[in-house]
Each structure stands twice: as C-alpha cells, then as structure tokens.
C-alpha positions in Angstrom: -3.0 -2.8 18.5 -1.6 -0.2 20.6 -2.6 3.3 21.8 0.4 5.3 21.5 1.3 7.2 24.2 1.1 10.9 22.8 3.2 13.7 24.0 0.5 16.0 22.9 -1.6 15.5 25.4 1.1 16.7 27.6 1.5 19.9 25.9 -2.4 20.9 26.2 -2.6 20.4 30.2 1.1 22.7 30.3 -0.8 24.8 28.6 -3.6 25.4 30.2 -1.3 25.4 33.4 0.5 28.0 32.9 -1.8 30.3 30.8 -1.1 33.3 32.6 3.0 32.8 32.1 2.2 33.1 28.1 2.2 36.5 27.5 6.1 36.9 29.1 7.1 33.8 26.7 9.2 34.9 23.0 7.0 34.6 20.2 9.2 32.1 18.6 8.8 29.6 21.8 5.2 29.9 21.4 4.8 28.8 18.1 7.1 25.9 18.5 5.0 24.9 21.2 1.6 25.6 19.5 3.3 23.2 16.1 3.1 20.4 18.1 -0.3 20.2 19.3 -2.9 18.2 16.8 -5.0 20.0 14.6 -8.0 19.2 17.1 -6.2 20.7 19.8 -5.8 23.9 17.8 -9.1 24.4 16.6 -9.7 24.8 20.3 -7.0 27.0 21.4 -7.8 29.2 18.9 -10.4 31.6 20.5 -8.1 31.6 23.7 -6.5 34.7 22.2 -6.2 37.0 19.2 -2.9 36.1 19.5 -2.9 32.5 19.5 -5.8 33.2 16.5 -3.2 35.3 14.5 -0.6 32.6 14.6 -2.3 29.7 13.9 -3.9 31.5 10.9 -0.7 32.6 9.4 0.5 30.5 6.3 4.3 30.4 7.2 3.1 28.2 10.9 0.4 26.1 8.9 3.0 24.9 6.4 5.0 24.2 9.6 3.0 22.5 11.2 1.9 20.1 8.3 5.6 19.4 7.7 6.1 18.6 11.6 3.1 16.2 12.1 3.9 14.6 8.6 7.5 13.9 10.3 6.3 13.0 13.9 4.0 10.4 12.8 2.3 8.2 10.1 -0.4 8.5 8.3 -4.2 8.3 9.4 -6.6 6.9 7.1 -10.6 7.7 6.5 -13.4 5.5 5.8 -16.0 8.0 4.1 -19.4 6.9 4.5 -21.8 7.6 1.6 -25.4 7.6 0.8 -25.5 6.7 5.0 -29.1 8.1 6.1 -29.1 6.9 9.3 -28.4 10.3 10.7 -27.1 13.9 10.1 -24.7 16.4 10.4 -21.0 16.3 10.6 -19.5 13.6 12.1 -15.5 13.5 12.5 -15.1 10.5 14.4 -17.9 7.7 14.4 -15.6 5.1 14.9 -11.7 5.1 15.7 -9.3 2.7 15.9 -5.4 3.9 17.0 -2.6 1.5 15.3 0.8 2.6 16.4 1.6 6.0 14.7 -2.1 6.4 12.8 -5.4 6.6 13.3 -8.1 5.1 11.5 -11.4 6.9 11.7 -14.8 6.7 10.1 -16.6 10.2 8.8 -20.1 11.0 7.5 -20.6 14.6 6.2 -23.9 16.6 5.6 -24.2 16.4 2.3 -24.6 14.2 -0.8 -22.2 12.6 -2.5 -21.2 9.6 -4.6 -17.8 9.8 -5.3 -14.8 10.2 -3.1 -11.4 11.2 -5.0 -8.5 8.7 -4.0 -6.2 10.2 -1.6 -5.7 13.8 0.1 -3.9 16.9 -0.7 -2.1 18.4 2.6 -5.1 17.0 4.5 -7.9 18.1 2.2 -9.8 15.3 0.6 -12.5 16.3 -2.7 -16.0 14.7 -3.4 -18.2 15.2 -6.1 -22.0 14.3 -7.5 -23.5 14.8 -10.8 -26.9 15.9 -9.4 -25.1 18.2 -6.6 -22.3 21.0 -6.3 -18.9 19.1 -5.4 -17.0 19.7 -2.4 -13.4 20.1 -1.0 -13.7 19.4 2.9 -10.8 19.2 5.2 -12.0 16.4 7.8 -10.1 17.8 10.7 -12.1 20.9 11.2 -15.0 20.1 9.0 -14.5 23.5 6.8 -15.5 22.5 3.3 -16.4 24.7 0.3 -18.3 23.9 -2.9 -17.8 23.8 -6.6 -19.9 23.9 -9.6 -20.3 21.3 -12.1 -18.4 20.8 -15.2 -19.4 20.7 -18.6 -18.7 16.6 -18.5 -21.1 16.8 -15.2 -23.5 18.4 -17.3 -23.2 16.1 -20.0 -23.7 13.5 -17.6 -26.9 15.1 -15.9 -28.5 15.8 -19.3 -28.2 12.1 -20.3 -29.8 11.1 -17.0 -32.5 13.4 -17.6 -33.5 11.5 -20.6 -33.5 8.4 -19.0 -30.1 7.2 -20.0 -28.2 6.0 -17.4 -25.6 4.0 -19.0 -23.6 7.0 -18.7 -19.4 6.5 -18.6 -18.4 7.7 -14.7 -15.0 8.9 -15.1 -13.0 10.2 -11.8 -12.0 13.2 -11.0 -8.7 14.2 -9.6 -7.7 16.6 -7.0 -4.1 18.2 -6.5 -1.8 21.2 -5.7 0.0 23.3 -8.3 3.0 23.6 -5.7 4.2 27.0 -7.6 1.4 29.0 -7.0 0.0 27.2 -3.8 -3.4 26.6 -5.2 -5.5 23.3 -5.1 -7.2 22.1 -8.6 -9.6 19.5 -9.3 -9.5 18.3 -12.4 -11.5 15.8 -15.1 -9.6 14.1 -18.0 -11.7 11.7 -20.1 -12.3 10.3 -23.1 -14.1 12.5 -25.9 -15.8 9.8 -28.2 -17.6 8.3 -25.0 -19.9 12.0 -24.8 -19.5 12.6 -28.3 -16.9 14.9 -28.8 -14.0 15.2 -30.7 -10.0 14.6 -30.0 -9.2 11.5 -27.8 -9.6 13.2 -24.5 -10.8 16.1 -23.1 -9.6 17.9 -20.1 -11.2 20.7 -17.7 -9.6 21.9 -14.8 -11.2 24.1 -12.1 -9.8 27.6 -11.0 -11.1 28.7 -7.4 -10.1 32.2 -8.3 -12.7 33.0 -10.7 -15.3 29.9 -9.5 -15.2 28.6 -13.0 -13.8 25.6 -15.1 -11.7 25.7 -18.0 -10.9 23.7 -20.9 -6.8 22.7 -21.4 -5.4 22.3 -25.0 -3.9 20.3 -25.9 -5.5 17.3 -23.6 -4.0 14.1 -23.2 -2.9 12.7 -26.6 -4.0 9.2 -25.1 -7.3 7.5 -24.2 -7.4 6.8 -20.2 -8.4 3.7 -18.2 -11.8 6.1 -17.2 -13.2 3.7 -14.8 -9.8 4.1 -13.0 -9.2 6.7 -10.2 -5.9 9.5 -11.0 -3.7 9.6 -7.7 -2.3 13.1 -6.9 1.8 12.6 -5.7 4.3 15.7 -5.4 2.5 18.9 -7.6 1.0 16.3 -10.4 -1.9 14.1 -11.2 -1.4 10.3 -13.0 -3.7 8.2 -15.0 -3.6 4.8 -16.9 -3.8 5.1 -20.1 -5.8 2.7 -22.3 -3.2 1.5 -25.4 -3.3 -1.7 -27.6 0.0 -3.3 -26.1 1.2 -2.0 -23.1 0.0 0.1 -20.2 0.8 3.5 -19.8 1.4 5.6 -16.8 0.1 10.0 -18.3 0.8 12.6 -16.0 -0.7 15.7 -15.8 1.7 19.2 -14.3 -0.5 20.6 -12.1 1.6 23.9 -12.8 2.6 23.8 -16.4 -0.9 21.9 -16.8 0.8 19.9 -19.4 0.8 15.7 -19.8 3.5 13.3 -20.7 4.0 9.7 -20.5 6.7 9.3 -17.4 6.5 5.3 -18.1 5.7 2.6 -20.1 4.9 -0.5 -18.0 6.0 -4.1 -18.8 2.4 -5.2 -18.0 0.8 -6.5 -21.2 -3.0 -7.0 -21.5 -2.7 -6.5 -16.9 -6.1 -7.9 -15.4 -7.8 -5.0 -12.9 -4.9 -1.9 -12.9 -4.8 0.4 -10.1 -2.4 3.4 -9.1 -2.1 4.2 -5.8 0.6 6.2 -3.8 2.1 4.2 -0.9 4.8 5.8 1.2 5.3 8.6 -1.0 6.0 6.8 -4.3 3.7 6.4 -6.8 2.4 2.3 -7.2 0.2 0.2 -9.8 -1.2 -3.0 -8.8 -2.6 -5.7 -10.9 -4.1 -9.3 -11.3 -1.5 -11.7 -11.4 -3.4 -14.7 -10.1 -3.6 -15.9 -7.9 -1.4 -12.9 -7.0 -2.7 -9.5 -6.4 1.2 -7.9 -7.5 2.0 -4.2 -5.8 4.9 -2.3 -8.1 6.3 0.8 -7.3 8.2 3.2 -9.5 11.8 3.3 -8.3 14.0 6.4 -8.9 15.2 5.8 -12.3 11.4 5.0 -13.7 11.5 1.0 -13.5 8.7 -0.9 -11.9 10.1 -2.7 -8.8 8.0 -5.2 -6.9 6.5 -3.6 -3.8 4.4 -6.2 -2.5 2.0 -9.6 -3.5 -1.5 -10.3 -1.7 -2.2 -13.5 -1.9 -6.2 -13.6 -3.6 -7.1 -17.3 -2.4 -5.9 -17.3 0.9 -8.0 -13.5 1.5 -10.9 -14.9 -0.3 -10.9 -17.8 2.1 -10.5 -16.3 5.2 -12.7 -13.2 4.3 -15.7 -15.4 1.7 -15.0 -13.3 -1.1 -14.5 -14.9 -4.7 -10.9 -14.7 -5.9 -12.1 -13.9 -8.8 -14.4 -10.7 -8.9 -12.7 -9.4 -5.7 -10.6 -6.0 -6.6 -7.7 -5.2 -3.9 -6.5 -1.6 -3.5 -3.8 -0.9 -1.6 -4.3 2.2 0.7 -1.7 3.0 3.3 1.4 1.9 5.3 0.5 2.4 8.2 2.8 1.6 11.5 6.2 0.9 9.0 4.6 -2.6 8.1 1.2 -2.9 7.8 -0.6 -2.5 4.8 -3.9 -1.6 4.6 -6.3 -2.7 1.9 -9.9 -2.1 0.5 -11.6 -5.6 -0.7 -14.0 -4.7 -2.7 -17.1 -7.0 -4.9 -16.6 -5.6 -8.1 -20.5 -6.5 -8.4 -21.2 -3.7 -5.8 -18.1 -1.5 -5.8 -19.7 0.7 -3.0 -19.2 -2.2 -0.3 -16.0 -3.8 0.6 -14.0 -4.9 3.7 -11.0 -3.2 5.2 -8.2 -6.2 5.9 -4.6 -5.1 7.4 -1.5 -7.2 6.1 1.0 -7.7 8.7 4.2 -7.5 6.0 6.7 -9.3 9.1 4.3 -12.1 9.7 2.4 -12.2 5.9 -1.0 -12.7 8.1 -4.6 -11.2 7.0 -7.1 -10.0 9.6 -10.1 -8.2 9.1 -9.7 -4.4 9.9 -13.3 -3.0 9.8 -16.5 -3.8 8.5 -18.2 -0.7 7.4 -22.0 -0.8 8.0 -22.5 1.5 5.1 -21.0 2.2 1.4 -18.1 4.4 1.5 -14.5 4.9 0.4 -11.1 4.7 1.9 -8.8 7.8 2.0 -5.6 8.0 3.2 -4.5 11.4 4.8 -1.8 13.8 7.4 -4.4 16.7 9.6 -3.4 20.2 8.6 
C-alpha cells in the first residue's frame, strides 16, 4: 500500500505563508484555492476569517467542492463501530489505512446505535435504533442531527415491550431528492409482517416539519426486508420478494413514486444483495461456489461485474463457504475491491478482505475488534 503524495498538504503551509497577501487576492482565486483543500483542512481554516467562514458556508462553493474532491480522487470507506463500550466520545479516525487514492478509516460516535444504512449521500451517512432517536452524522466534521421514530419503530418498540422479540428488522434507506436538495430517510416494508393491510407500507421522513409521513400508494410488491435499499442518483432500490424471478423496485425520491426498473434472470438466487459500485447500481448472489457481482448496464441488462471465489476465501480466511455472506463495498484504487465477509450466524462481525482484480489474490484488509458496518463514502 502506498501513501499518496497529496498536493493538499502543499496548499495549507502556502497558506498559512502568505496569510497576510490574502486580502489583495480576487475572490474568485480564493475560492479555487480554498476547493482544494480537504474537508479537515477547512474545518480549520474556517475561524481564520469571516471571510473565509462566509465562503466555505455558502452552498454554490460546498457543491463545488464535493464535485472537485469526488473528481480528484477515489472513494474512502468507513468501518462504523457499534455497540463498542470501550470508550467515548467522537472519534473520526481510530484507525487509518491510505490505499492509493482512498482512505480507509474506522469511527465510533457517542451515541447508540444498531443499524448503519448502506452507503452515503454526498458524504452523510444515517443510523438508526428502535429504542433511540436516529441520526444523520456527516463523519468529516462530526455534525450530526437526530430524528424521531417512525410508526414501524414504534410498532417494533411496543412488541419488545411485551417481550416479543421476534420482531421483523427491516432497513431503512437514506437518499437525496435532487430537485429540491433535501435528504430523506425512508422505511418500505411489508404490511402483513406488523399486521397491517396492503402488501407494503411506506413512510418517509420530512426534516422540514420533524415528522414522518405515510406515501400512497406504497410499493405494489413485497420486498426482500432483511435486505438493505442502496441510494444511487436521486432514488432508493429494493429487492423485491416474487414467486419466480427477482425484482429490482425503485423508489423517486422526488416524485416519491416506485416502479420495477428490472426484472432479473436470477431464479430462486441464494443470499441477494444490491450494492452500488463505481457509480452503477449491482446485485450479487450465491452461485457456488461463486460469489457472482452483476451490474446494470445502460440499456437495463445484467452484465457480469465480477466473481469471488467462496472456497478459496473461506480457506485462506477459516470461514465456512457455506454460511459466509460477501458484500461488495467499494473500488477502491481502479482495481481493488473491497469486501465485508460476514458469519451470517452473527451478522454484526465480519472481516474486511481487499481483491486485487489484476492479480485475482485475497488478503485480509482489517480485523475489526468490535461489531460494526462498512460504509463507503466522498468528505463534503
């Protein structure tokens, strides 16, 4: 692995340099400048000057600057501790470990959480709880607001209250209506497993009024609930659970309206998982003694991405082929892949491995010390 040599370092000692020259510089040169720093490096600049403040705080610069670092370099990726009580308080970077272009750090935040939505939204990853508020947190600068729970969180809560705990867990999914510029989580699952009525229900959260809302119609088909929605390009996707053939829903974060975008020619698929890797949206399945990574080309065929070979990971790693769940989570450095081996017998601990796609070699990435999921993710 190599630390890349990053010009961004430069930028902050010019800076501090020649401070005192600022004020004569265009504002236009100065923000050009200030784009290309990281989002660390900003959070610090910040109280140098109202001015500075003022420009970095403006949307028109933080949309720029998302856009630049997205194009500059790849991905980083986050290892989310949870339930970790070996200490407190916010930590960004416990552990980190550069690979070309990305970064891959681990992060523990102060408060209590179970479950981790899969992905990021322009550098904003969600978590949620049924017994506490949720949260949106962006890992950068550690700002992070809260939620209240749904009705299906209360549902949930009420059952546990009465000493049922074999309570359906379905995931919640976290996007950006890219008309309006607002960020929605959003629960779709199916009604008959909470007793209600219609194949699915559907909430969706608006941070303008702090409240959820029901959508009507919901999905017209049951989902895969135990399967996590990606979020890719203003909508949200789930599987959806049919007698012969998996379906791909998706859910118009603007329009707030689903459709089936795909049928797939998977039939009765062993352990199906959606994922988003290098900007196209992906479903992997168990082909053994294949783990087989499709993508959805252009004209809404399945195209075969990549294939993980279960025995030889299972050997070199002592899981069991056969209750082991790969999920894809990032490209990182144009051709590694990372993935998340996880015990399907304890879904909260796993192994991150790194396939070298030129070589078709496994290593062992990191061992977390504590249960936690991967997220994939550009600093804004």
């Amino acid at each position: 692995m190599l630390k890349r040599h990053s010009c961004r370092s430069s930028v902050e000692h010019i800076l501090k340099r020649h401070r005192r020259s600022w004020p004569n510089l265009p504002e236009d040169v100065v923000e050009l400048i200030l784009e290309r720093l990281s989002v660390e490096s900003l959070v610090k600049f910040k109280s140098v000057c109202k001015r500075w403040k003022s420009t970095m705080e403006s949307k028109r610069f933080q949309e720029r600057q998302f856009i630049l670092g997205r194009q500059s370099r790849g991905e980083d990726v986050l290892f989310v501790s949870i339930m970790d009580y070996t200490d407190s308080g916010y930590e960004a970077g416990r552990s980190r470990i550069v690979l070309g272009s990305s970064v891959f750090r681990t992060v523990k935040f102060p408060i209590l959480s179970t479950e981790v939505c899969q992905g990021s939204c322009d550098g904003l990853i969600c978590l949620t709880d049924v017994l506490t508020p949720s949260f949106v947190i962006n890992p950068a600068t550690g700002w992070r607001t809260s939620f209240p729970h749904s009705s299906l969180q209360q549902l949930q809560k009420d059952r546990y209250n009465k000493g049922d705990f074999d309570v359906p867990s379905p995931k919640l999914g976290f996007g950006k209506d890219k008309v309006t510029d607002t960020y929605k989580p959003v629960w779709l699952y199916n009604s008959s497993e909470f007793g209600l009525d219609n194949e699915t229900s559907c909430e969706v959260f608006d941070f303008g009024t702090n409240s959820w809302r029901y959508v009507l119609p919901a999905s017209p088909y049951r989902i895969v609930s135990s399967n996590d929605p990606v979020y890719l390009d203003g909508s949200l996707y789930w599987l959806s659970e049919c007698e012969h053939t998996t379906k791909v829903l998706s859910f118009h974060l603007h329009t707030e309206t689903f459709r089936v975008i795909s049928q797939t020619h998977f039939f009765h698929v062993s352990k199906p998982v959606l994922s988003v890797l290098d900007n196209r949206l992906c479903i992997s399945v168990q082909i053994y003694p294949d783990r087989c990574i499709f993508s959805l080309s252009g004209n809404k065929t399945w195209e075969t991405m990549f294939e993980i070979d279960l025995d030889e990971i299972s050997y070199l790693f002592g899981l069991a082929p056969l209750s082991t769940l790969i999920i894809p989570v990032a490209i990182l450095d144009k051709n590694k892949l990372l993935l998340r081996a996880q015990d399907e017998d304890n879904n909260l601990l796993s192994l991150v491995v790194i396939h070298d796609l030129h070589t078709q070699s496994y290593d062992l990435f990191y061992s977390p010390t504590s249960a936690g999921y991967c997220v994939s993710y550009f600093q804004t």
